[in-house]
PDB file of N, CA, C, O and CB in Angstrom:
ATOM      1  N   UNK A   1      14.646  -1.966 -27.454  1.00  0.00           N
ATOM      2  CA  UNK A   1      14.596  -0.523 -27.546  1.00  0.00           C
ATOM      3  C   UNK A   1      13.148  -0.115 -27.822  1.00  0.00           C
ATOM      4  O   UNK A   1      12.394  -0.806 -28.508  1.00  0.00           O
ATOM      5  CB  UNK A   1      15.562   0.006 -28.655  1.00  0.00           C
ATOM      6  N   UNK A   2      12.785   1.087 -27.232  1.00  0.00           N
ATOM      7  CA  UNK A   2      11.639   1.420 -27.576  1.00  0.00           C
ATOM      8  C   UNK A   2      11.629   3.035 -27.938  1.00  0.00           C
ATOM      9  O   UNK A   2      12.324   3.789 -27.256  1.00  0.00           O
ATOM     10  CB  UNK A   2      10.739   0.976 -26.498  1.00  0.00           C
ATOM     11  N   UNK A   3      10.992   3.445 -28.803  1.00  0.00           N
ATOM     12  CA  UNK A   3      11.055   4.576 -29.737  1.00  0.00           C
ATOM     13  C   UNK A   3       9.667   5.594 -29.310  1.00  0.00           C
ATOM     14  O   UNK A   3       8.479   5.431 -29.032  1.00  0.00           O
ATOM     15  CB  UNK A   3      11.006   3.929 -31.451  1.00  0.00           C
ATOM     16  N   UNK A   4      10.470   6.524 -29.428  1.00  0.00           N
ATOM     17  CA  UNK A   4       8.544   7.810 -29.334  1.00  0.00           C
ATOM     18  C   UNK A   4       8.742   8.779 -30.198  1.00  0.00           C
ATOM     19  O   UNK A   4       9.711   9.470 -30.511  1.00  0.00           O
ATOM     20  CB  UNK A   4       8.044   8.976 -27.579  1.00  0.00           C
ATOM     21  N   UNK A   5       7.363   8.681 -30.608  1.00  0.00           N
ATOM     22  CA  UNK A   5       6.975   9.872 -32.366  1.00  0.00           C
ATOM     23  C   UNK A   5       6.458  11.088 -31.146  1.00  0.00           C
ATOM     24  O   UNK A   5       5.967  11.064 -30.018  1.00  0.00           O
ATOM     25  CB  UNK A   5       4.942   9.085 -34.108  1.00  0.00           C
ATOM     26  N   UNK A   6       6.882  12.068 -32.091  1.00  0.00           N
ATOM     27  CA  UNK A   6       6.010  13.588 -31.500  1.00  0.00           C
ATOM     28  C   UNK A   6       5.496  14.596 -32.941  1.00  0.00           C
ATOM     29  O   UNK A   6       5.482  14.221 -34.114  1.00  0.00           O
ATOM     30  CB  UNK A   6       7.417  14.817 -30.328  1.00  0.00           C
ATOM     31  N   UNK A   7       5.190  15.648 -32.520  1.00  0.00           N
ATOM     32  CA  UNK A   7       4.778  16.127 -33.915  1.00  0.00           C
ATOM     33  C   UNK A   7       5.364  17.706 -33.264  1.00  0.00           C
ATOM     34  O   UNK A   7       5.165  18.187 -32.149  1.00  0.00           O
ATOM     35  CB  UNK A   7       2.762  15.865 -34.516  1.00  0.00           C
ATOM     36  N   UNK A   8       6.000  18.157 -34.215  1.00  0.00           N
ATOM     37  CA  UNK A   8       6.747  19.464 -34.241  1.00  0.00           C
ATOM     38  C   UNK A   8       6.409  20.662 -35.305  1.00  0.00           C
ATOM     39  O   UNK A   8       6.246  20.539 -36.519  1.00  0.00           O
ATOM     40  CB  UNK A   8       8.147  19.091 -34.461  1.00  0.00           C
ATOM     41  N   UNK A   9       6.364  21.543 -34.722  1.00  0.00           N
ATOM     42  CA  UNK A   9       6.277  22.850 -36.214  1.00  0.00           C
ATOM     43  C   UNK A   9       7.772  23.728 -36.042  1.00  0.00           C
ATOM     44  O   UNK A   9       8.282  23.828 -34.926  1.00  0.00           O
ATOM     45  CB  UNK A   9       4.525  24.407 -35.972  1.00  0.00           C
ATOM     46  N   UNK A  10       8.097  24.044 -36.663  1.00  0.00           N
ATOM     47  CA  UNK A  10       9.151  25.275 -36.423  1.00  0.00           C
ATOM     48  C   UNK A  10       9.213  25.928 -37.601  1.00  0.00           C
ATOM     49  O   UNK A  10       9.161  25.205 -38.596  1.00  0.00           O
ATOM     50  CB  UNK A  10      10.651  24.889 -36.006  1.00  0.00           C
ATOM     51  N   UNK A  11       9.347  27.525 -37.836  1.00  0.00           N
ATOM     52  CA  UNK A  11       9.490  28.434 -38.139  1.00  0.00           C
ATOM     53  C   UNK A  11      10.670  29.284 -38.060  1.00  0.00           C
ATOM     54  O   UNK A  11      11.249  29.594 -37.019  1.00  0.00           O
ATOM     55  CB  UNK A  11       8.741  28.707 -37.799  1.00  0.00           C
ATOM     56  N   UNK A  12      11.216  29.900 -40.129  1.00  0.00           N
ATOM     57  CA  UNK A  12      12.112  30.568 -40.175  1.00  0.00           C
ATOM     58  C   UNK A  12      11.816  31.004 -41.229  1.00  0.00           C
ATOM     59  O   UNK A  12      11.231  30.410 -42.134  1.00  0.00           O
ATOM     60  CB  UNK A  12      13.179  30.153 -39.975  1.00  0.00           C
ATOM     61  N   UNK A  13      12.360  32.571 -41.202  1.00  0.00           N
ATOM     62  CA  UNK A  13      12.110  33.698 -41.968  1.00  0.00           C
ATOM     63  C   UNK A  13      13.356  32.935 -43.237  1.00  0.00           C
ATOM     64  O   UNK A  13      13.421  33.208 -44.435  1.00  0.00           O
ATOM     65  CB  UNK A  13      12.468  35.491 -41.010  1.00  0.00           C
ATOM     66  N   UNK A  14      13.968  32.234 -42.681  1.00  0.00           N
ATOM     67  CA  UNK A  14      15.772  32.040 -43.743  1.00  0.00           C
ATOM     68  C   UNK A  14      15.145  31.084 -45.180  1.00  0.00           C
ATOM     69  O   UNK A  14      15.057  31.277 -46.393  1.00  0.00           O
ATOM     70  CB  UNK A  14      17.566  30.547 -42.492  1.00  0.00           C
ATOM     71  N   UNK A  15      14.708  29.701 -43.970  1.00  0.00           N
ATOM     72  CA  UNK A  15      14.491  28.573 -45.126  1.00  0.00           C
ATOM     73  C   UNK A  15      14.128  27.638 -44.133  1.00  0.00           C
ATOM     74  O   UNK A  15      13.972  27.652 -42.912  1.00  0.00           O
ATOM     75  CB  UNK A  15      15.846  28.067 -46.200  1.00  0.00           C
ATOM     76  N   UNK A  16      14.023  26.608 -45.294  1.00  0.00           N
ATOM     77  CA  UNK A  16      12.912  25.323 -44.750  1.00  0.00           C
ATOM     78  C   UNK A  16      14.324  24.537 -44.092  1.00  0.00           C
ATOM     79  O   UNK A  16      13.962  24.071 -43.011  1.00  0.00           O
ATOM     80  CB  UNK A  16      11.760  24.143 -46.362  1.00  0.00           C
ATOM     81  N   UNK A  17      15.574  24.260 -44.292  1.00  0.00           N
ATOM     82  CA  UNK A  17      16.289  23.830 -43.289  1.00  0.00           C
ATOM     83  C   UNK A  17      16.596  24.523 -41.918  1.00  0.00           C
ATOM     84  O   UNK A  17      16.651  23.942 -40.834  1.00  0.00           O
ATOM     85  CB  UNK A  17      17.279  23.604 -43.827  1.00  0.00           C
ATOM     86  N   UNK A  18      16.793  25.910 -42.150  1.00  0.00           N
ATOM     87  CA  UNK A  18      16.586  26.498 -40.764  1.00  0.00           C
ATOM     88  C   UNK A  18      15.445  26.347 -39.871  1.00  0.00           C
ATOM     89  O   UNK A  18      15.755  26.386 -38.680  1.00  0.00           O
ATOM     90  CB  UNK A  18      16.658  27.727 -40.868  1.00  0.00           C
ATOM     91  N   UNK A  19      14.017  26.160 -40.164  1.00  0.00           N
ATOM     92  CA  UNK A  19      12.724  25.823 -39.497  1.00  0.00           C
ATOM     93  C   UNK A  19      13.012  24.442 -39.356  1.00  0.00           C
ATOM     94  O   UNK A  19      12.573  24.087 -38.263  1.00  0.00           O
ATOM     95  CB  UNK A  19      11.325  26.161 -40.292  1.00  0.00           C
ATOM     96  N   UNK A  20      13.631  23.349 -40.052  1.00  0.00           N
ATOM     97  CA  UNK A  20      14.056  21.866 -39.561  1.00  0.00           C
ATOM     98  C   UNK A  20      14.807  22.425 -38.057  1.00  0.00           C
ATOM     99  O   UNK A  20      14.544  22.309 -36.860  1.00  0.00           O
ATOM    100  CB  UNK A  20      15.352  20.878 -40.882  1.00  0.00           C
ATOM    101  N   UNK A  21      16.148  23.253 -39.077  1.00  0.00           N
ATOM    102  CA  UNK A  21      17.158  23.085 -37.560  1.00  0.00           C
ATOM    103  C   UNK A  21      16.462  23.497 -36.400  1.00  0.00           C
ATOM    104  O   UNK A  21      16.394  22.802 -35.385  1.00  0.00           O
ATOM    105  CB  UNK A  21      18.586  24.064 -37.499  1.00  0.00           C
ATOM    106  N   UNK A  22      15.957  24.584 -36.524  1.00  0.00           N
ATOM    107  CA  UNK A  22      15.460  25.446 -34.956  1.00  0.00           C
ATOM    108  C   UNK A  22      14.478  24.455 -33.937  1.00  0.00           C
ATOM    109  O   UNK A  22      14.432  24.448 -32.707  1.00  0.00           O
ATOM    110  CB  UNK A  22      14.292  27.074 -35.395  1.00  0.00           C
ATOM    111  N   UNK A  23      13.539  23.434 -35.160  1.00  0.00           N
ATOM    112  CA  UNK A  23      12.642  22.677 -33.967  1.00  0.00           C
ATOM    113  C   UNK A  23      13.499  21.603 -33.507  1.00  0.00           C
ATOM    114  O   UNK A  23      13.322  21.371 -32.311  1.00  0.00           O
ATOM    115  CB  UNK A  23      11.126  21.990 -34.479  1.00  0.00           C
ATOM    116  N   UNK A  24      14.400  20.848 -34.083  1.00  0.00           N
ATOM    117  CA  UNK A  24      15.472  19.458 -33.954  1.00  0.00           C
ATOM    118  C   UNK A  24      15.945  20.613 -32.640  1.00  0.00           C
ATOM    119  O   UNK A  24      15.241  20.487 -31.638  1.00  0.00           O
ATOM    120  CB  UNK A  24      16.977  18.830 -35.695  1.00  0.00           C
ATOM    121  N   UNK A  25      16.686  21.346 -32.577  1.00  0.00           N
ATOM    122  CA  UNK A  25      17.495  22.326 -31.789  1.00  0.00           C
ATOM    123  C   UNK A  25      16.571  22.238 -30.560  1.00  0.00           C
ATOM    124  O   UNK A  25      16.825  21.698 -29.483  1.00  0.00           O
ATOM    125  CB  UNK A  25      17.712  23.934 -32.491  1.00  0.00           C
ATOM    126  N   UNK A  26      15.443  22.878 -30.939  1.00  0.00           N
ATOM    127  CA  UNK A  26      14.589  23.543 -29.221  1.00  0.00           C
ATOM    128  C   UNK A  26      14.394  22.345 -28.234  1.00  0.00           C
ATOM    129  O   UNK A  26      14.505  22.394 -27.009  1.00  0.00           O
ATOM    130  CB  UNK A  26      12.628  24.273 -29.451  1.00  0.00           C
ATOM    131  N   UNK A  27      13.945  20.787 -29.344  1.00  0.00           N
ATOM    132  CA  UNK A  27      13.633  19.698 -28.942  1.00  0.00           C
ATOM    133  C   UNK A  27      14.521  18.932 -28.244  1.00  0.00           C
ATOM    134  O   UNK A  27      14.109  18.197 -27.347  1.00  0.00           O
ATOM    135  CB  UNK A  27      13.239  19.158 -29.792  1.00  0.00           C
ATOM    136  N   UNK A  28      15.548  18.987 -28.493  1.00  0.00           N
ATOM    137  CA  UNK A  28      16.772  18.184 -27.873  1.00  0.00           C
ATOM    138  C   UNK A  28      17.078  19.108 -26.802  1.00  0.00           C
ATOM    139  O   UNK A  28      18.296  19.071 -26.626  1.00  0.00           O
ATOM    140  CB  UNK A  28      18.137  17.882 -28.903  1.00  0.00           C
ATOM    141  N   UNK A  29      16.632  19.760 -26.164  1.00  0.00           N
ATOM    142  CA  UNK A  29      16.943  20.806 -25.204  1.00  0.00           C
ATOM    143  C   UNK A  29      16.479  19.713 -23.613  1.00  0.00           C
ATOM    144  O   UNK A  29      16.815  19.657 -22.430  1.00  0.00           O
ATOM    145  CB  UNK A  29      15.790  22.537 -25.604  1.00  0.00           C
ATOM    146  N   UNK A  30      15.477  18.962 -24.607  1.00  0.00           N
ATOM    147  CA  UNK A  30      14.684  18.707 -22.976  1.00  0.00           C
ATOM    148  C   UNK A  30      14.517  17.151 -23.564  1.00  0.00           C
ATOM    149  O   UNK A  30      14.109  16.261 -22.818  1.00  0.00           O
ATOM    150  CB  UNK A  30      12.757  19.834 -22.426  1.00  0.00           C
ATOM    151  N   UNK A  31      14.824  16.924 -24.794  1.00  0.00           N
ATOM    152  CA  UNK A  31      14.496  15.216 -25.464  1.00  0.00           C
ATOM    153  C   UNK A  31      15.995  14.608 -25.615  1.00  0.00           C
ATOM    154  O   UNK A  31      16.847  15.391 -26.035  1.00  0.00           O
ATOM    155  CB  UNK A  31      13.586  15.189 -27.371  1.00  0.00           C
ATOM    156  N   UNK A  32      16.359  13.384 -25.334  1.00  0.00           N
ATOM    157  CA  UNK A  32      17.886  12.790 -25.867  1.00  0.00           C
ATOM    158  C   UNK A  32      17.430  11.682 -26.423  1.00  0.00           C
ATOM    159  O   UNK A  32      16.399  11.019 -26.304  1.00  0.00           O
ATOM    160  CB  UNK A  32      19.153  12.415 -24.724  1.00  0.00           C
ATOM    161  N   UNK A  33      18.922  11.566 -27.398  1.00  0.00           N
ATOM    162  CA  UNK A  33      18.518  10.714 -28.621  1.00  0.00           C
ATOM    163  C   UNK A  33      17.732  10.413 -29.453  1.00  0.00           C
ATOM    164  O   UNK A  33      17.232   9.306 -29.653  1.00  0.00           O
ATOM    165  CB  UNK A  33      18.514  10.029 -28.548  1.00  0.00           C
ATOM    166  N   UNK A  34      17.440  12.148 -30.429  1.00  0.00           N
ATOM    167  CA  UNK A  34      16.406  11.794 -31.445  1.00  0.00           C
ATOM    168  C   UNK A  34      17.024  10.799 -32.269  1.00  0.00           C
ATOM    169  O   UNK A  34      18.243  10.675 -32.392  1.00  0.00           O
ATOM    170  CB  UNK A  34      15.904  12.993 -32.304  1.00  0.00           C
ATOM    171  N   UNK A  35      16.321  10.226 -32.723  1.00  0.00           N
ATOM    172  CA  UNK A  35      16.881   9.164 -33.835  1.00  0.00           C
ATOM    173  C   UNK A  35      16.873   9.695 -35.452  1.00  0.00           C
ATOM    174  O   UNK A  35      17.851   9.615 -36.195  1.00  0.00           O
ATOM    175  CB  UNK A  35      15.858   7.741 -33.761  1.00  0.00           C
ATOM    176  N   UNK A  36      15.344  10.340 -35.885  1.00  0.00           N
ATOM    177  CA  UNK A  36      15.063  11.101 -37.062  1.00  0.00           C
ATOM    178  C   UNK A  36      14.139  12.399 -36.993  1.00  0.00           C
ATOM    179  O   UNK A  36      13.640  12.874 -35.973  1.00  0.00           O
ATOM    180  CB  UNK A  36      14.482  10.188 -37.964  1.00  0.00           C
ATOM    181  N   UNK A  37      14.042  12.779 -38.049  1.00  0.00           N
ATOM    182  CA  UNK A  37      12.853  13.653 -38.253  1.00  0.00           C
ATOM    183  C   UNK A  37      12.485  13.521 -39.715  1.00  0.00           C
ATOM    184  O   UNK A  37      13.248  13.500 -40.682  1.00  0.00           O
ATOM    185  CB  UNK A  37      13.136  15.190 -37.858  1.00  0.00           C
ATOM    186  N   UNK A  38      11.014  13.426 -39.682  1.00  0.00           N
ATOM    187  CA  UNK A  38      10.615  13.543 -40.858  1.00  0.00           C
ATOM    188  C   UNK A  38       9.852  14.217 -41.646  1.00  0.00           C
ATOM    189  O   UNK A  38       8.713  14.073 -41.202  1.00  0.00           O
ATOM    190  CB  UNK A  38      10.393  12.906 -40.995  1.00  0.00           C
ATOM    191  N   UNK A  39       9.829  14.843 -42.525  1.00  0.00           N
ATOM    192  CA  UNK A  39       9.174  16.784 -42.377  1.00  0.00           C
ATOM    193  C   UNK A  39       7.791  15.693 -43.036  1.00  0.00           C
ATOM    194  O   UNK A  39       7.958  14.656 -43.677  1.00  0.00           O
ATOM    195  CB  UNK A  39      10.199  18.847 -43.916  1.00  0.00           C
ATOM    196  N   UNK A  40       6.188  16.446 -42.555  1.00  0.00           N
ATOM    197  CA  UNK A  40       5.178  15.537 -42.907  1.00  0.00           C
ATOM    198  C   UNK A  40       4.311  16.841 -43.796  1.00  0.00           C
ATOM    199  O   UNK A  40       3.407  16.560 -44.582  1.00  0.00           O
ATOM    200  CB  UNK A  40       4.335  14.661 -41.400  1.00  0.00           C
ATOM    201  N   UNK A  41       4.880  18.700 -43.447  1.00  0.00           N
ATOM    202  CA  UNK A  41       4.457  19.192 -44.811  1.00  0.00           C
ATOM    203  C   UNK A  41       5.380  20.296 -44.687  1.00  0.00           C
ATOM    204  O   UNK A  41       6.092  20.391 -43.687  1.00  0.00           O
ATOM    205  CB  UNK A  41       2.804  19.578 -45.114  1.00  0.00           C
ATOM    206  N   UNK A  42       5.433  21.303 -45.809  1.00  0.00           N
ATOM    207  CA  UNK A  42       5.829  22.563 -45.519  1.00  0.00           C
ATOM    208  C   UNK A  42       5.040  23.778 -46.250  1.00  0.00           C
ATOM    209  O   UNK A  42       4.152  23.620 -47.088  1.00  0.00           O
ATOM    210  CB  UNK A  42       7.224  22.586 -45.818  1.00  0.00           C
ATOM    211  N   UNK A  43       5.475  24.882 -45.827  1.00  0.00           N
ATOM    212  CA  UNK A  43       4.485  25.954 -46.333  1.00  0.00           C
ATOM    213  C   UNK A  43       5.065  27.233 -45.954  1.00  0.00           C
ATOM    214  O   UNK A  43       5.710  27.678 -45.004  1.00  0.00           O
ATOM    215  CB  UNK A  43       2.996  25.823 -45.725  1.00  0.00           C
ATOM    216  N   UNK A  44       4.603  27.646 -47.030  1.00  0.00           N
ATOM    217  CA  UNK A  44       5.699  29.036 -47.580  1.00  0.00           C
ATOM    218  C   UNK A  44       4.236  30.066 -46.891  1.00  0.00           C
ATOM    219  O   UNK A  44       3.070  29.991 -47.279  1.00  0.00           O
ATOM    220  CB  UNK A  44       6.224  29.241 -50.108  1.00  0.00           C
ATOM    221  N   UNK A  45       4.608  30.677 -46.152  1.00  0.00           N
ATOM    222  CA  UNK A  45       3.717  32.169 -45.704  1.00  0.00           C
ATOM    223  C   UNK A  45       4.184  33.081 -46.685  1.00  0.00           C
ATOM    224  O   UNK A  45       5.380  33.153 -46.970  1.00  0.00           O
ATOM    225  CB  UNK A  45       4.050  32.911 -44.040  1.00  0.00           C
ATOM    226  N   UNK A  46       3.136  33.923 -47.325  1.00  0.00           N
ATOM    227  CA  UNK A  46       3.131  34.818 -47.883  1.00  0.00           C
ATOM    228  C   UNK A  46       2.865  36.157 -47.530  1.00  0.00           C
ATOM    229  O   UNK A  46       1.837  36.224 -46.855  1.00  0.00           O
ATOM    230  CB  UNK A  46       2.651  34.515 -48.526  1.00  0.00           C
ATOM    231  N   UNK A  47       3.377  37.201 -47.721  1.00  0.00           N
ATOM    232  CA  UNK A  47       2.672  38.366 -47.063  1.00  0.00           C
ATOM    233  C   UNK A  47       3.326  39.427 -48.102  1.00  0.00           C
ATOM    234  O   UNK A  47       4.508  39.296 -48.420  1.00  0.00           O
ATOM    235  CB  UNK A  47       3.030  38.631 -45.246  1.00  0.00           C
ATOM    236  N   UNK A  48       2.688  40.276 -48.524  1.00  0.00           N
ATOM    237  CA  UNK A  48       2.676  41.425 -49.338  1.00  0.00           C
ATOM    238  C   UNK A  48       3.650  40.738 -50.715  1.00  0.00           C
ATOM    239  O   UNK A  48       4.781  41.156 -50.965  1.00  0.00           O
ATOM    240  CB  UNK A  48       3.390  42.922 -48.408  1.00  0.00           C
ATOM    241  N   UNK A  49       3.180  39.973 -51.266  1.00  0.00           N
ATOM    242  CA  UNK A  49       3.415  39.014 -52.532  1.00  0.00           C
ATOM    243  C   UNK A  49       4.801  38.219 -52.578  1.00  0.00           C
ATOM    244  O   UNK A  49       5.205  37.677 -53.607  1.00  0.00           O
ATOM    245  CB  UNK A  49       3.359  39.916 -53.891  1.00  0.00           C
ATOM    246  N   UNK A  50       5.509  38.204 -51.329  1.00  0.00           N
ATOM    247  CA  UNK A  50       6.774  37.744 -50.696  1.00  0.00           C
ATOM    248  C   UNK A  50       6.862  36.739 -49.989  1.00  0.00           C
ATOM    249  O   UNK A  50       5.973  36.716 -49.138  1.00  0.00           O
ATOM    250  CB  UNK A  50       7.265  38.516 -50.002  1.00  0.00           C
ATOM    251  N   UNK A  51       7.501  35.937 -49.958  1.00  0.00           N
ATOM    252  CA  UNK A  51       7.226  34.726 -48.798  1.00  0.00           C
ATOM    253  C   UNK A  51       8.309  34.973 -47.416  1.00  0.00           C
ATOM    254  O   UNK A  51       9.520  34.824 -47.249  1.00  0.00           O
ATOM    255  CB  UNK A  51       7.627  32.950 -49.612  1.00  0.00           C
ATOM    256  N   UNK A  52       6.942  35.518 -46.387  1.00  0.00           N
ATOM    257  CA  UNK A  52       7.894  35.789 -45.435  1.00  0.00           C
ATOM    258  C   UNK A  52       8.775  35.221 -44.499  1.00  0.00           C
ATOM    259  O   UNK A  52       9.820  35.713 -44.073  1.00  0.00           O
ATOM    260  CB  UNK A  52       7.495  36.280 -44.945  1.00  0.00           C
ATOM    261  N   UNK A  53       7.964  33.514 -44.053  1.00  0.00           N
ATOM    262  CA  UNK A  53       8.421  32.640 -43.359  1.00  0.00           C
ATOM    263  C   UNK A  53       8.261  31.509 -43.909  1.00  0.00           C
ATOM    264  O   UNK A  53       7.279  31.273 -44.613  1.00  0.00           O
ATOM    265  CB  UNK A  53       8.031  32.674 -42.286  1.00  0.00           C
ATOM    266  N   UNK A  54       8.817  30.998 -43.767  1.00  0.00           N
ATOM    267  CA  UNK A  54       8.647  28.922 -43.678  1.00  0.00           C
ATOM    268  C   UNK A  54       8.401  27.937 -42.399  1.00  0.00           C
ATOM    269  O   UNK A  54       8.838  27.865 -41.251  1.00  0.00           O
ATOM    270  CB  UNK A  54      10.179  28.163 -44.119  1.00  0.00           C
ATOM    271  N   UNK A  55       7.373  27.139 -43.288  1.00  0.00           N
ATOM    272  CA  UNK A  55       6.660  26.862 -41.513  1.00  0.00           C
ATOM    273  C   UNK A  55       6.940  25.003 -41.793  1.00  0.00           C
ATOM    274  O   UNK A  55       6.234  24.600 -42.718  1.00  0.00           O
ATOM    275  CB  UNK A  55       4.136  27.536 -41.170  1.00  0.00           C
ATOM    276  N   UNK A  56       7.475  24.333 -41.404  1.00  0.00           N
ATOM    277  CA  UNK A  56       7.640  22.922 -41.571  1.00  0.00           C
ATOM    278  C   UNK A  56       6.961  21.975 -40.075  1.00  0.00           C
ATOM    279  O   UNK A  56       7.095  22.245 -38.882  1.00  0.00           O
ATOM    280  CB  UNK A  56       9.422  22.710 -41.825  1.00  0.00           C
ATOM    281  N   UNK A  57       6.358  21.028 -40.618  1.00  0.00           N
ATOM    282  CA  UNK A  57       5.579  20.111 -39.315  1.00  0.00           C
ATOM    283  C   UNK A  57       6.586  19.146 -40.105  1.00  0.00           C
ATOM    284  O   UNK A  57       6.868  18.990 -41.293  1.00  0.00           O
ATOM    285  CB  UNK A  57       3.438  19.706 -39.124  1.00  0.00           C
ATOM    286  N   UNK A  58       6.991  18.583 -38.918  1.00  0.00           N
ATOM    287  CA  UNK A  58       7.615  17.265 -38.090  1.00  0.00           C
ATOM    288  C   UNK A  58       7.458  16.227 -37.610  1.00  0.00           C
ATOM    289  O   UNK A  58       6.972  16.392 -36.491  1.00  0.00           O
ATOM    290  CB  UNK A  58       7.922  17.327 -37.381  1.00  0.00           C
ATOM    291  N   UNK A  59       7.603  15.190 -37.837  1.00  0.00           N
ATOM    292  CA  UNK A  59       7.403  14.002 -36.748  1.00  0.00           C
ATOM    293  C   UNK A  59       8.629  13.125 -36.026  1.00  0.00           C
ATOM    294  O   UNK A  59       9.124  12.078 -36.446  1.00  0.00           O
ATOM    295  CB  UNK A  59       6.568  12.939 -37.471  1.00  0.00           C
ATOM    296  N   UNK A  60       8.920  13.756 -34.994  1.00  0.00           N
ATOM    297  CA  UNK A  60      10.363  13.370 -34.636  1.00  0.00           C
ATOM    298  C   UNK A  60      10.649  12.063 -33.831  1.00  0.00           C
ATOM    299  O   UNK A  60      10.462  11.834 -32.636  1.00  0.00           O
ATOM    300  CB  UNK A  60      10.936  14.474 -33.834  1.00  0.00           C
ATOM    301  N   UNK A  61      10.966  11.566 -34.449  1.00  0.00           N
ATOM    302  CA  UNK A  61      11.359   9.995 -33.475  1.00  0.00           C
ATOM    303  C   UNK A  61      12.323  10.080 -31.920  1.00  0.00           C
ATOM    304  O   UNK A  61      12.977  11.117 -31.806  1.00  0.00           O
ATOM    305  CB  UNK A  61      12.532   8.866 -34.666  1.00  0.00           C
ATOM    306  N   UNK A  62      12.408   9.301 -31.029  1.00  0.00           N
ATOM    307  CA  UNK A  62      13.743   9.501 -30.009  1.00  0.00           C
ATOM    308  C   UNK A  62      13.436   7.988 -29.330  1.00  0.00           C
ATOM    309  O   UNK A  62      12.334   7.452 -29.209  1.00  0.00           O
ATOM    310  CB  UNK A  62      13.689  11.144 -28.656  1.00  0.00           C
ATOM    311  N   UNK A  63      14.554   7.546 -28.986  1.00  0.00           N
ATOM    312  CA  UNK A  63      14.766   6.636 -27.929  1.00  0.00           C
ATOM    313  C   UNK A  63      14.140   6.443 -26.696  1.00  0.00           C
ATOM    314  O   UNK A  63      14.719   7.300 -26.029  1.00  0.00           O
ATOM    315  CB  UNK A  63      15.761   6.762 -27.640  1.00  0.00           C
ATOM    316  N   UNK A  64      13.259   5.837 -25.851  1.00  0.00           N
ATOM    317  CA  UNK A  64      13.055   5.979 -24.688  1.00  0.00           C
ATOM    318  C   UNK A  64      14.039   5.850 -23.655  1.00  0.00           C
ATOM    319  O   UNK A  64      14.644   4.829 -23.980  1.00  0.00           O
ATOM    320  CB  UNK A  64      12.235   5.339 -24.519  1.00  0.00           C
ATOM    321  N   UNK A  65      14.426   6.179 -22.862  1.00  0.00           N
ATOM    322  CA  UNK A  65      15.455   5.872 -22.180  1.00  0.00           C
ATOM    323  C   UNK A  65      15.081   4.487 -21.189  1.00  0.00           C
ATOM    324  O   UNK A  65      13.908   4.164 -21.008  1.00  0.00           O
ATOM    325  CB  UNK A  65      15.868   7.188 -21.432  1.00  0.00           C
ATOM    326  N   UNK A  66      15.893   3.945 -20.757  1.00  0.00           N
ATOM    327  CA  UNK A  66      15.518   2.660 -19.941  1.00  0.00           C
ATOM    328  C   UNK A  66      16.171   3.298 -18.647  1.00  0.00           C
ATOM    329  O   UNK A  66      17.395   3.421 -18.627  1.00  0.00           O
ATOM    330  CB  UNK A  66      16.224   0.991 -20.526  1.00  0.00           C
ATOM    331  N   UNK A  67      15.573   3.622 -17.796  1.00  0.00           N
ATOM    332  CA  UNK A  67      16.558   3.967 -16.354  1.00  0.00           C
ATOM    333  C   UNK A  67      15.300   3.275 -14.977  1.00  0.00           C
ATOM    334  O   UNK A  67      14.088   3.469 -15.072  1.00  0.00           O
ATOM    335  CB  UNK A  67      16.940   6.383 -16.135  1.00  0.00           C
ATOM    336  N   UNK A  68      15.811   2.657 -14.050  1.00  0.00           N
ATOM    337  CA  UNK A  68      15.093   2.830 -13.122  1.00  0.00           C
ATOM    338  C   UNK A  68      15.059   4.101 -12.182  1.00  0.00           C
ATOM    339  O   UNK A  68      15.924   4.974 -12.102  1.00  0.00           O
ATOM    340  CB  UNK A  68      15.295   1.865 -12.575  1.00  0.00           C
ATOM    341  N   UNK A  69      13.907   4.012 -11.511  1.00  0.00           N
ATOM    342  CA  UNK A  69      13.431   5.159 -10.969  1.00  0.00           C
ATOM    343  C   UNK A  69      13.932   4.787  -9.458  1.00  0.00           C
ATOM    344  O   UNK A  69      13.931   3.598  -9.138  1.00  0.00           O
ATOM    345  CB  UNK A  69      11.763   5.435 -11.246  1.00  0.00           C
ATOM    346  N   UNK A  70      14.356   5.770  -8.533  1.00  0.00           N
ATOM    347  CA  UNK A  70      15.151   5.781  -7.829  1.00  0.00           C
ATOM    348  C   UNK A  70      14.516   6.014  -6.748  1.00  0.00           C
ATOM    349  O   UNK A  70      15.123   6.099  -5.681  1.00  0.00           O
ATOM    350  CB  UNK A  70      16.034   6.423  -8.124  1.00  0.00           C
TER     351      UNK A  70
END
């Protein structure tokens, strides 16, 4: 088996699991078989003394697929 890292950000006004879910979500749209994710920071945006969004970077693992090319 062979494995590939990527690096992800995603963003949510909710929380730091919703900015997990939304990039795992967008990524598997066009990637199969992530294996993990591993959040590498997070960070609270602030704006008018409130924290408006949550911004989380990623490093998401997935499977390579083995297929021959046709």
């Amino acid at each position: 088996m062979v494995e590939k890292t990527i690096d992800l950000t995603g963003q949510s006004s909710t929380s730091i699991e919703a900015a997990v879910g939304l990039a795992i979500s967008r990524a598997a749209v066009t990637i199969t078989d992530i294996r993990q994710a591993r959040l590498t920071d997070i960070v609270a945006v602030v704006e008018d003394g409130q924290i408006a969004r949550w911004k989380v970077d990623l490093r998401v693992t997935f499977q390579v697929a083995d297929r021959v090319h046709e």
